[in-house]
C-alpha positions as CSV (number, residue, x, y, z in Angstrom):
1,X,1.1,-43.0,-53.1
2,X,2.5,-43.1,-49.8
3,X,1.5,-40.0,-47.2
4,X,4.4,-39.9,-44.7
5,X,3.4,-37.9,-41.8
6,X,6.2,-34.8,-40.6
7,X,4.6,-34.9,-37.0
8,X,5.1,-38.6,-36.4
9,X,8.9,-38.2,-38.0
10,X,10.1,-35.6,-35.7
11,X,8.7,-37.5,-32.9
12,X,12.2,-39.7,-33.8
13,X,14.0,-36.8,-34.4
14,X,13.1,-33.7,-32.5
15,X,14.7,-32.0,-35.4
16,X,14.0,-30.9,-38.6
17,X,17.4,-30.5,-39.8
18,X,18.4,-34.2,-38.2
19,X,15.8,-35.7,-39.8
20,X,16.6,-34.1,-43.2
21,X,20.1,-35.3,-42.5
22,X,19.3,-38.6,-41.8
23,X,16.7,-39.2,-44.7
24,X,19.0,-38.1,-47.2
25,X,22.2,-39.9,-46.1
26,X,19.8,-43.2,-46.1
27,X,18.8,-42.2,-49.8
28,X,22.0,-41.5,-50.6
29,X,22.7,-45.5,-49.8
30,X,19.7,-47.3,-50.9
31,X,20.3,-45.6,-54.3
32,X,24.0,-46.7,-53.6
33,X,22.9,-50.6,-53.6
34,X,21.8,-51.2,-50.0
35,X,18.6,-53.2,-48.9
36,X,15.3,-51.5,-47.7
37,X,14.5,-52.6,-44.1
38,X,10.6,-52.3,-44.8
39,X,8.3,-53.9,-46.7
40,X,7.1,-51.0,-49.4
41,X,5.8,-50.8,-53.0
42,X,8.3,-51.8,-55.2
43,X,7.7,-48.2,-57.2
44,X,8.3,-46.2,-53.9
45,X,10.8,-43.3,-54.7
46,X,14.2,-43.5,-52.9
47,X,13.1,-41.0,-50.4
48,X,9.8,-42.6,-49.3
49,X,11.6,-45.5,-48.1
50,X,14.0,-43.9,-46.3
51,X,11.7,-41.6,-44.6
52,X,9.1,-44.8,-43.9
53,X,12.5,-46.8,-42.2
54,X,13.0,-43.7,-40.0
55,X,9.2,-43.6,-38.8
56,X,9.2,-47.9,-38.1
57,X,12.6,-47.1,-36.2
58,X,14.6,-49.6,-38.4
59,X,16.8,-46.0,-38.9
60,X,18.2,-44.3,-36.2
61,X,20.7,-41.6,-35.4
62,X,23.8,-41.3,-32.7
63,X,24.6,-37.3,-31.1
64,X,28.5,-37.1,-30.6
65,X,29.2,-36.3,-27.2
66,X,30.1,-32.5,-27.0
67,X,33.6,-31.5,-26.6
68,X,34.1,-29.0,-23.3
């Protein structure tokens, strides 16, 4: 079993709620057909891999500019 680490994750985050935004829209497409960007145990659940791309950076989010 993998232990993924919360402190290290919102390090690339600095958000909770981003972070459990982006981890679940990655899920969403690995379990949609897409290719892992990590090298993982082939039995890691859905959500490990996702979360495991976020911490090695191969995941990464974009802020919309805010509207005045």
């Amino acid at each position: 079993m993998i232990n993924i680490g919360v402190d290290e994750l919102m390090k690339k985050t600095n958000s909770i709620y981003k972070l459990a935004v982006l981890a679940s829209k990655r899920a969403y497409e690995l379990s949609q057909g897409s290719g892992k960007l990590v090298e993982i145990d082939p039995d890691a659940k859905i959500s490990t891999i996702a979360l495991q791309e976020i911490l090695e950076g191969k995941i990464t989010y974009k802020e919309k500019a805010k509207e005045k």
